[in-house]
C-alpha positions in Angstrom: 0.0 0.0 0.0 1.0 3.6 -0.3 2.5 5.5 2.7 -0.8 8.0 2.1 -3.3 4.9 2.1 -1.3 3.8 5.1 -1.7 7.1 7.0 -5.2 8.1 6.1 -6.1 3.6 7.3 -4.7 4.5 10.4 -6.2 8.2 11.1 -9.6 6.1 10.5 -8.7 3.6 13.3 -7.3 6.7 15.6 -11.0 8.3 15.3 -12.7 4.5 15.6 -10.6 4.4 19.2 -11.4 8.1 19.7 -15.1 8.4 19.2 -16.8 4.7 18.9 -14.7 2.1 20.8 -12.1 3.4 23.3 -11.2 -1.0 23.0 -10.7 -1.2 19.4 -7.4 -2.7 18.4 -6.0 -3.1 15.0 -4.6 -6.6 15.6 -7.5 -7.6 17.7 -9.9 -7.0 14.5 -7.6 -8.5 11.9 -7.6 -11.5 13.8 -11.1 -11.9 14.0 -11.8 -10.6 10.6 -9.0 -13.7 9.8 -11.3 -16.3 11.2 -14.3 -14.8 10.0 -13.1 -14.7 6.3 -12.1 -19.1 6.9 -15.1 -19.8 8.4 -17.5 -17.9 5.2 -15.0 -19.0 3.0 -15.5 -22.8 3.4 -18.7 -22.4 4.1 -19.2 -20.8 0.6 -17.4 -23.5 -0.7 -19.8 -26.4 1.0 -23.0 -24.7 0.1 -23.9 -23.7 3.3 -25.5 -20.5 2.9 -28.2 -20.9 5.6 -25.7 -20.9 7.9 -23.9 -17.4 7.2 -27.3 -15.5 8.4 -25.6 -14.0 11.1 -22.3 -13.2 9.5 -23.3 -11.8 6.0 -25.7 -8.9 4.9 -29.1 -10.1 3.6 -28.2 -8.1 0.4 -25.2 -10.1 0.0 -26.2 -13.4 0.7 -29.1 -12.9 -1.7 -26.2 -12.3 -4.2 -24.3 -15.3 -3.2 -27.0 -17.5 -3.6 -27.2 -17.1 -7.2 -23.7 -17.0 -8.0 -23.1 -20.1 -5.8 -25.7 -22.3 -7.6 -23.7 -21.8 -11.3 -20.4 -21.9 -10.1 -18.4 -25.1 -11.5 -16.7 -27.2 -8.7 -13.4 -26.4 -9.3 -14.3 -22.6 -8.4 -16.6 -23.8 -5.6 -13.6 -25.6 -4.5 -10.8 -22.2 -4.8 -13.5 -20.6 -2.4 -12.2 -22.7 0.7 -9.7 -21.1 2.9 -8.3 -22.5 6.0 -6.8 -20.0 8.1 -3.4 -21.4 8.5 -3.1 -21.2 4.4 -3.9 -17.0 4.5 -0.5 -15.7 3.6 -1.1 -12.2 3.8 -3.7 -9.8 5.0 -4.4 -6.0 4.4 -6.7 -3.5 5.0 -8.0 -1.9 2.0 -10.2 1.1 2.7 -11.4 2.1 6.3 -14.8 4.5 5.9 -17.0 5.8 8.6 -20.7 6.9 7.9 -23.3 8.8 9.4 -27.1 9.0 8.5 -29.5 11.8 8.8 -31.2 9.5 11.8 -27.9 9.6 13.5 -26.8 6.6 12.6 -23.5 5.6 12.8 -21.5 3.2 11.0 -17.8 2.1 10.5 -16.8 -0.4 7.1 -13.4 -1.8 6.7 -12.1 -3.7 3.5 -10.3 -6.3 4.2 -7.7 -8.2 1.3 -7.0 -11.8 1.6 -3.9 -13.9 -0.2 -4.7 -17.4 0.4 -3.2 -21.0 -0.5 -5.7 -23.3 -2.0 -5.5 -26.7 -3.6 -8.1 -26.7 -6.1 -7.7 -27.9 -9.6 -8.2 -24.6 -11.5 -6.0 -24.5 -15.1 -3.1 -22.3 -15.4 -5.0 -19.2 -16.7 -8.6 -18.2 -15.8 -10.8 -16.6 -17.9 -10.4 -12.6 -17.7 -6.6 -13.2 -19.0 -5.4 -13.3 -15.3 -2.5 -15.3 -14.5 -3.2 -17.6 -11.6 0.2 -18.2 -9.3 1.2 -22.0 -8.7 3.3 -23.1 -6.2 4.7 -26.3 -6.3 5.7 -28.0 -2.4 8.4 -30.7 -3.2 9.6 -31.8 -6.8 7.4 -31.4 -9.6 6.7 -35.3 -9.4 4.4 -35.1 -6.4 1.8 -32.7 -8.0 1.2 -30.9 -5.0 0.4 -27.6 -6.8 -1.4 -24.6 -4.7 -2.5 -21.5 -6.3 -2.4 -18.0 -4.6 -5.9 -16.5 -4.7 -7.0 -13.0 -3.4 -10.2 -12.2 -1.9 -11.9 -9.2 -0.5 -14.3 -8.9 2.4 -16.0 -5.5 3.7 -17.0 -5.6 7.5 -19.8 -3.6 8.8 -20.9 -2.5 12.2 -23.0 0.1 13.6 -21.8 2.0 16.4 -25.1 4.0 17.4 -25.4 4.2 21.2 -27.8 1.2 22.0 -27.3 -1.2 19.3 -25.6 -4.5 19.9 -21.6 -4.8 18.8 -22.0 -7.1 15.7 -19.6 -6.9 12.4 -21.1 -8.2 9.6 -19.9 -8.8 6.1 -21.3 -6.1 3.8 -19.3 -7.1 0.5 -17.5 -10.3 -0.6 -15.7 -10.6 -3.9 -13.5 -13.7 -4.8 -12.1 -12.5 -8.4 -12.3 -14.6 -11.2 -14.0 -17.2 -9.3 -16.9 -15.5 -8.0 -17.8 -13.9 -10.9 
């Protein structure tokens, strides 16, 4: 990321601490938003969507449902990440909000680079080059592709309204497409 992007990212969280959440920790939210991320991830990939009612947006879940009933198996598969195979995680954009009711609300993008096993070809469609790595000699065909993902977390910080994140955006590219 750019030093600016860096800066402005960590104004956002100095005004979170400041004027929402006097507890809220960088590391602490990363963490979660790590687990959170495995635990939609595979679910996505098993077809469980009744189970991510309380984690993702109705909007978005609507949304998932019909991209998750066409998606060949092999994508399904890519979908799936275990939290020990996320190799690198960033924040992307850090926004607060605030409605004419007096509503407030905090987003933060989250970017995911993750190891997964599934048998997608060399190049997917949209002319984007998909990284293999290869664990041992090329004999054992143990071949892992580095995917990205992006995940937007959500949570309302007006006074009297239970501390919940939820998932407001999720974009796999050229898998979830």
């Amino acid at each position: 990321t750019s030093p600016f992007a860096w800066l402005r990212t960590r104004f956002y969280y100095l005004l979170i601490r400041l004027y929402f959440d006097q507890e809220f920790s960088v590391e602490e939210f990363t963490r979660g938003a790590k687990q959170a991320f495995s635990v939609v991830s595979k679910l996505l990939s098993q077809r469980k969507l009744d189970l991510l009612d309380e984690l993702v947006s109705a909007e978005v879940l609507q949304v998932l449902k019909e991209k998750i009933s066409s998606l060949p198996d092999n994508h399904r598969d890519a979908l799936a990440a275990d939290i020990d195979a996320i190799m690198y995680t960033t924040e992307g954009d850090v926004r607060i909000y605030y409605d004419d009711d007096g509503t407030k609300f905090v987003s933060i993008l989250m970017r995911f680079w993750y190891l997964n096993g599934a048998n997608l070809p060399d190049e997917v469609p949209g002319e984007t080059k998909v990284f293999q790595i290869v664990f041992g000699d090329e004999s054992t065909n143990e071949k892992r592709h580095l995917l990205t993902a992006n995940y937007e977390f959500q949570r309302e910080f007006t006074e009297g309204v239970k501390p919940h994140w939820t998932i407001t955006r999720i974009e796999h590219p050229r898998l979830l497409e």
